[in-house]
VEXRO-814474 format. One record per residue: residue number from 0; residue in three letters; x negated, y, z of N, C-alpha, C, O in turn. Coordinates in Angstrom, 3 decimals. Layout:
<senus>
> NUM	ALA	X	Y	Z	X	Y	Z	X	Y	Z	X	Y	Z
...
</senus>
This chain:
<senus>
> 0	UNK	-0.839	-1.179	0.000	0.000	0.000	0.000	-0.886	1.244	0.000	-1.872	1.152	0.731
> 1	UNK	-0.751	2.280	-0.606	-1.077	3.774	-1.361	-1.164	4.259	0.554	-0.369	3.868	1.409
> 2	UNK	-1.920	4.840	0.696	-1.903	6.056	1.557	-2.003	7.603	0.778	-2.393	7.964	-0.332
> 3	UNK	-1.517	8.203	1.806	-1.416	9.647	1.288	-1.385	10.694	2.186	-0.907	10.727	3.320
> 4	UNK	-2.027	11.657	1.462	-1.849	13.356	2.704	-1.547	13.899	1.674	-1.725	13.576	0.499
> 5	UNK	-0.742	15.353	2.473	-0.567	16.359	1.499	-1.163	17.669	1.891	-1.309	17.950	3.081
> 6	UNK	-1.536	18.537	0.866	-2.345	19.838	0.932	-1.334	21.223	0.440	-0.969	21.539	-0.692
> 7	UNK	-1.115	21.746	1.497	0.096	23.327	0.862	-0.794	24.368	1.036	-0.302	25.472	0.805
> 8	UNK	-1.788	24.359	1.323	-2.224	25.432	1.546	-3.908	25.822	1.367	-4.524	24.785	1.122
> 9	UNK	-4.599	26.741	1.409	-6.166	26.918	1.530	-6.231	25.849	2.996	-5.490	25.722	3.970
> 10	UNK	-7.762	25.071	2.478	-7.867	24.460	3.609	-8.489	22.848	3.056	-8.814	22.628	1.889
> 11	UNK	-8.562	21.732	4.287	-8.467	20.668	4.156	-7.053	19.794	4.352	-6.315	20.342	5.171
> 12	UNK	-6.597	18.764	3.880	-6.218	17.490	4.634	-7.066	16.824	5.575	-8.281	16.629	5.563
> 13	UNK	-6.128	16.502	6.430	-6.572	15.191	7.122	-7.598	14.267	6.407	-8.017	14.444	5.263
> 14	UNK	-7.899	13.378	7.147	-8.844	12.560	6.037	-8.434	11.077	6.038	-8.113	10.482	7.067
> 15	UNK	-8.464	10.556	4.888	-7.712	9.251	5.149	-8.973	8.200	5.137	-9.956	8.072	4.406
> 16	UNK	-8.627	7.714	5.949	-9.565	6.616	6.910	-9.575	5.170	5.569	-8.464	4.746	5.250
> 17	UNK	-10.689	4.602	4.968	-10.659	3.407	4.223	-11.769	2.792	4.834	-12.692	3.230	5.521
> 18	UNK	-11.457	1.655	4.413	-12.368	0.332	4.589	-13.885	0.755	3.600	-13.911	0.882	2.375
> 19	UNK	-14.758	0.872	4.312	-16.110	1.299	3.793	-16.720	-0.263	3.099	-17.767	-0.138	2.464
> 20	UNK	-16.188	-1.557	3.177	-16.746	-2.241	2.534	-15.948	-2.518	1.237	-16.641	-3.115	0.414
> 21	UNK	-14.891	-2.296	0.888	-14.727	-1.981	-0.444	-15.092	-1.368	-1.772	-14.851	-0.164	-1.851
> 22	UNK	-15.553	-1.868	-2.691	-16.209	-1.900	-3.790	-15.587	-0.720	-4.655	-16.294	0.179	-5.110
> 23	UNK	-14.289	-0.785	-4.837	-13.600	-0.031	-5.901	-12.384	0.693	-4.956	-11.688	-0.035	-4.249
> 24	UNK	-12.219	1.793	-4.974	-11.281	3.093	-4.888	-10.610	3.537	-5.561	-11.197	3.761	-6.619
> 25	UNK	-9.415	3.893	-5.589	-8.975	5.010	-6.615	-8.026	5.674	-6.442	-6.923	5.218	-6.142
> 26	UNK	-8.354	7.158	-6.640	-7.652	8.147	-6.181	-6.218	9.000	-6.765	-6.623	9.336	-7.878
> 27	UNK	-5.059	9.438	-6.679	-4.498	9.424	-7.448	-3.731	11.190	-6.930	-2.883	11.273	-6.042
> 28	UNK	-4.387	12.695	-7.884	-3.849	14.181	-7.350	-3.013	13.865	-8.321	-3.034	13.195	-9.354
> 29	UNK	-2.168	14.610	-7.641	-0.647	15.209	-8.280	-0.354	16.676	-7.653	-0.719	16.983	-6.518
> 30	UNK	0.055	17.182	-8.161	1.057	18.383	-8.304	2.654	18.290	-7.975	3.427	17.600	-8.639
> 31	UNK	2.967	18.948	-7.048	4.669	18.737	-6.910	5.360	19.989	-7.415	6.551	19.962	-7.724
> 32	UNK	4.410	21.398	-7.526	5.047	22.359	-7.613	4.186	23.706	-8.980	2.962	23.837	-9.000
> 33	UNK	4.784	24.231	-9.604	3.603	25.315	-9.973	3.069	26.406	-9.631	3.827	27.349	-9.401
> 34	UNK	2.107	26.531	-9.544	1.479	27.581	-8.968	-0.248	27.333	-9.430	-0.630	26.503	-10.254
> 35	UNK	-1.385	28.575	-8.423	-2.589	28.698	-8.658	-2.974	27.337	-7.636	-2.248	27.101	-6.670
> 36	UNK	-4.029	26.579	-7.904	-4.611	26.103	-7.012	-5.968	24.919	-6.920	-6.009	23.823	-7.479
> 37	UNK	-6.671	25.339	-6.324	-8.311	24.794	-6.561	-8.540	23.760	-6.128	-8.885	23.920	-4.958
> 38	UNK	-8.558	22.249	-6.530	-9.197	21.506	-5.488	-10.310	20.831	-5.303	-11.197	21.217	-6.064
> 39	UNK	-10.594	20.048	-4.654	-12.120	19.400	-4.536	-11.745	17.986	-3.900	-10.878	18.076	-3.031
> 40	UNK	-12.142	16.904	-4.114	-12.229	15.607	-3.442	-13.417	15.639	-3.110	-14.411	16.109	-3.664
> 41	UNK	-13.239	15.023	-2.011	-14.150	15.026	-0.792	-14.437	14.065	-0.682	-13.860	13.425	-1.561
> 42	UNK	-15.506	12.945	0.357	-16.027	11.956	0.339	-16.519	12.045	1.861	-17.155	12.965	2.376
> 43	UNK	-16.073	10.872	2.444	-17.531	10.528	3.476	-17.808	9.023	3.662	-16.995	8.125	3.443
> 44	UNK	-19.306	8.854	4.179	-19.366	7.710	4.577	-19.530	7.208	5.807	-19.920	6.100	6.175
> 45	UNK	-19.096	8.405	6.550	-19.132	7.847	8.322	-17.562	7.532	8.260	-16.629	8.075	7.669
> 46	UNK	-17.679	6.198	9.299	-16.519	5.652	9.787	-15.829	6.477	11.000	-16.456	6.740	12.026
> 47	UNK	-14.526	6.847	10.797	-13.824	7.338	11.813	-13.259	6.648	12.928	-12.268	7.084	13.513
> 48	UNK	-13.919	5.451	13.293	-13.671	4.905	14.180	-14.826	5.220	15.100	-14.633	5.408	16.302
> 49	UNK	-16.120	5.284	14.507	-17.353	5.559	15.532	-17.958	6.953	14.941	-19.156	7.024	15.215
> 50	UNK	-17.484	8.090	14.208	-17.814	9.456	14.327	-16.904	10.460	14.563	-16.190	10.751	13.604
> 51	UNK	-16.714	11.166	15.762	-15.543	12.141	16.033	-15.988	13.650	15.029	-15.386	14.718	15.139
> 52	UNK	-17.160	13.407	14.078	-17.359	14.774	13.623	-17.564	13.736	12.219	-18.615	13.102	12.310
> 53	UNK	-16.883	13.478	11.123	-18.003	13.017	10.267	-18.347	13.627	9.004	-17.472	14.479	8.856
> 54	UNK	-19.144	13.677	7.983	-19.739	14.555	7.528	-19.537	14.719	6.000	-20.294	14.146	5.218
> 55	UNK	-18.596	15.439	5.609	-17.913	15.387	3.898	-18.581	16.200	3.095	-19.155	17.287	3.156
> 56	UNK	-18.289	15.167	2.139	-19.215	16.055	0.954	-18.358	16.094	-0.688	-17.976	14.958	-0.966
> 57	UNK	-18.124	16.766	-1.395	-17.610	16.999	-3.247	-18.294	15.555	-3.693	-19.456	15.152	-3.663
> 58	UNK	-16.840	14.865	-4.192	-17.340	13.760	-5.258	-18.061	13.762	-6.209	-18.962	13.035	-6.627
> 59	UNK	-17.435	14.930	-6.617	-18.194	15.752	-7.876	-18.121	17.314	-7.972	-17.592	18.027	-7.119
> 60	UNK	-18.602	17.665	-8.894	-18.331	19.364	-9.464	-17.033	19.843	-9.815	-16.422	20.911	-9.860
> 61	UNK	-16.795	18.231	-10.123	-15.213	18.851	-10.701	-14.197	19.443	-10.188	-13.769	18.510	-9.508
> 62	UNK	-13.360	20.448	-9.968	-12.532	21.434	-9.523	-11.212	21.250	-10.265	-10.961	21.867	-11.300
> 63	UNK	-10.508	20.512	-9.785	-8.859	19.959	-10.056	-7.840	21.372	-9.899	-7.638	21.988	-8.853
> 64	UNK	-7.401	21.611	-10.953	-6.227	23.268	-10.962	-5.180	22.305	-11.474	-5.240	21.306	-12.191
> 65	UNK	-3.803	23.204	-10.615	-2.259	22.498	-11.228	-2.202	23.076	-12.153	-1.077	22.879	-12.612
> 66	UNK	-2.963	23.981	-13.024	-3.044	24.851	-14.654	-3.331	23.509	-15.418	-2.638	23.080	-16.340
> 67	UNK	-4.745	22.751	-14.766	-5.495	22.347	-15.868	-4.916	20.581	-15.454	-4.708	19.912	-16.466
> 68	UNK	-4.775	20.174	-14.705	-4.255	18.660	-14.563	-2.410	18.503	-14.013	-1.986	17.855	-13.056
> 69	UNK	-1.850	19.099	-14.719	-0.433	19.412	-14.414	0.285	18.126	-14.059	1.206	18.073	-13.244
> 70	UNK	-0.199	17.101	-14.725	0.438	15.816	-14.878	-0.411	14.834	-13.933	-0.299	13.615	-13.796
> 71	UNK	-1.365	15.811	-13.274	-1.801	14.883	-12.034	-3.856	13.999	-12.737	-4.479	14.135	-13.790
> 72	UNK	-4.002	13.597	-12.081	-5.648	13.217	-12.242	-5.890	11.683	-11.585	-5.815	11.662	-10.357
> 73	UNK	-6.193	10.296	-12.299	-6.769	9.684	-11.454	-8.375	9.712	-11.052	-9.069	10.387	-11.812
> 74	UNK	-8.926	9.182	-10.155	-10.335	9.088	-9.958	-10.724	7.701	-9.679	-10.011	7.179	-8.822
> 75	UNK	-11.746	6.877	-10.205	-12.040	5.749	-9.836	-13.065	5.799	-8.755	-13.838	6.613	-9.260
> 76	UNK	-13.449	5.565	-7.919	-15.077	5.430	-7.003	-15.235	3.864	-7.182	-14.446	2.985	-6.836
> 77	UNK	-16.708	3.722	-7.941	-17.381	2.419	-7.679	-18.004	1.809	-6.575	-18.295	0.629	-6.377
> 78	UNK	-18.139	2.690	-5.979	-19.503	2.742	-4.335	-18.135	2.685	-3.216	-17.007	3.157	-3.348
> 79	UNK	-18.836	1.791	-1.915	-18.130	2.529	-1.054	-17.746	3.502	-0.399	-18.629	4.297	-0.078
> 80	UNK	-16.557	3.756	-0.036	-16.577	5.281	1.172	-15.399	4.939	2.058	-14.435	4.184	1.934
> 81	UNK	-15.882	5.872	3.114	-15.153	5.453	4.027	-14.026	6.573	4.540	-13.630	6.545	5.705
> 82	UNK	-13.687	7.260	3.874	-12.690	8.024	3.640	-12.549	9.012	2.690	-13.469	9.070	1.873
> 83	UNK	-11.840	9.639	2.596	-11.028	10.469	1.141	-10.466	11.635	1.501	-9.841	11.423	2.540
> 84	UNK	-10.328	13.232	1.031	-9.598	14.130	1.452	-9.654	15.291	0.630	-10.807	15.640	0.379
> 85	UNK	-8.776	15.975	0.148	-8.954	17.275	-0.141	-9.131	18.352	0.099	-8.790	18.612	1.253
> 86	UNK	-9.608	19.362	-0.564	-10.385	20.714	-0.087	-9.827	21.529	-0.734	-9.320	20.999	-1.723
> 87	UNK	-9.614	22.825	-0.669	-8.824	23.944	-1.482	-9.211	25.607	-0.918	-8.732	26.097	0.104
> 88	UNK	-9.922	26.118	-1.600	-10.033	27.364	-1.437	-9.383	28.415	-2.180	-9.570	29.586	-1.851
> 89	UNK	-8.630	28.107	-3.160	-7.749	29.117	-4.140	-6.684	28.270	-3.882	-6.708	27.047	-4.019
> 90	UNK	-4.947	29.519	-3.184	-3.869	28.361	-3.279	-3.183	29.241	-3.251	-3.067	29.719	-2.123
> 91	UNK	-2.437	29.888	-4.286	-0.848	30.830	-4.387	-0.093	30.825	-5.573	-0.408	30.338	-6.659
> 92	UNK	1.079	31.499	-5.210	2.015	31.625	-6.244	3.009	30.255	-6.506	2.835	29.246	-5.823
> 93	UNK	4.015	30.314	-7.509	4.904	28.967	-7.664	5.717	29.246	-6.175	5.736	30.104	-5.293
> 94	UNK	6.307	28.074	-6.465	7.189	27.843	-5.700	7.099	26.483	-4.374	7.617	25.366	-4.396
> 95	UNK	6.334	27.060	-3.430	6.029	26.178	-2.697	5.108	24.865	-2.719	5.207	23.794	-2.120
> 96	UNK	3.991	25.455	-3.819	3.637	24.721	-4.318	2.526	23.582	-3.346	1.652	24.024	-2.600
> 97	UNK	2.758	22.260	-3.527	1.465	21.464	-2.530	1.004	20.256	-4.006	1.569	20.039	-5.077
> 98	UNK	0.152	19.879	-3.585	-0.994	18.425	-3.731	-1.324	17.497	-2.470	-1.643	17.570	-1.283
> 99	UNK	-0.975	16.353	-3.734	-0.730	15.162	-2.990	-1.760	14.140	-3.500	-1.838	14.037	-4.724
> 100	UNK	-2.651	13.283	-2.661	-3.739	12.650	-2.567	-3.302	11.576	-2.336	-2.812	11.543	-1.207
> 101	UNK	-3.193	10.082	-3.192	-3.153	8.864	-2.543	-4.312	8.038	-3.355	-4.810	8.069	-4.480
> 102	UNK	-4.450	7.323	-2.214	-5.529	6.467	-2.219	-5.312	5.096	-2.259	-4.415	4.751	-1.490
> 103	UNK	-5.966	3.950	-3.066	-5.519	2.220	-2.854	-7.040	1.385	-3.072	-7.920	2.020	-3.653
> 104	UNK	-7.205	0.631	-2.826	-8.889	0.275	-2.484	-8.302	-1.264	-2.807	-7.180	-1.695	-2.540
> 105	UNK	-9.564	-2.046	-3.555	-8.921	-3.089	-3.921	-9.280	-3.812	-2.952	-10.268	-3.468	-2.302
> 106	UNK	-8.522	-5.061	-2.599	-8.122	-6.035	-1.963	-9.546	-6.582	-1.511	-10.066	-6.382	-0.413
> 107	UNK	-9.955	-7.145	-2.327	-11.498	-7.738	-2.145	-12.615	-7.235	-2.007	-12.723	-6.326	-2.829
> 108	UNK	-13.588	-7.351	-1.351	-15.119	-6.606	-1.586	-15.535	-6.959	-2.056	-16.661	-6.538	-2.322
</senus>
């Protein structure tokens, strides 16, 4: 089953907690609303079971806008990680507009 957070605003999500020995990830932004808005997937590889601070970093360069991926973005990760989250420093206009992050990690390592 898909986990998910949602992002309305400048800022982070929560971070969603995965199984760090899983091989394959994949991430799935969407758009619910229109408007301006910047995002970033995030990455870590400390486990949130044994780091109360842990330490995120940009998957990539790439910068996800509800302009430019309207119909939403998947992401594959080959490597493990041990959680997932979004980042947003540009977020206005539209109509209430949020992004939605789900995540599914395959079954096997």
């Amino acid at each position: 089953m898909a986990q998910s957070v949602t992002l309305s605003s400048v800022g982070v999500t929560a971070g969603i907690g995965l199984n760090p020995v899983s091989k394959t990830t994949i991430a799935q932004i969407t758009f619910t609303a229109t408007g301006t808005s910047d995002l970033t997937l995030q990455a870590t590889l400390d486990d949130f079971q044994t780091s109360s601070s842990p330490v995120w970093g940009n998957v990539s360069t790439t910068h996800f806008s509800s302009l430019n991926f309207a119909d939403g973005v998947f992401i594959t990760l080959l490597s493990p990680v041990a959680g997932l989250r979004l980042s947003s420093s540009t977020w206005s206009g539209g109509t209430a507009p949020t992004a939605v992050l789900k995540v599914l990690q395959a079954v096997t390592a």
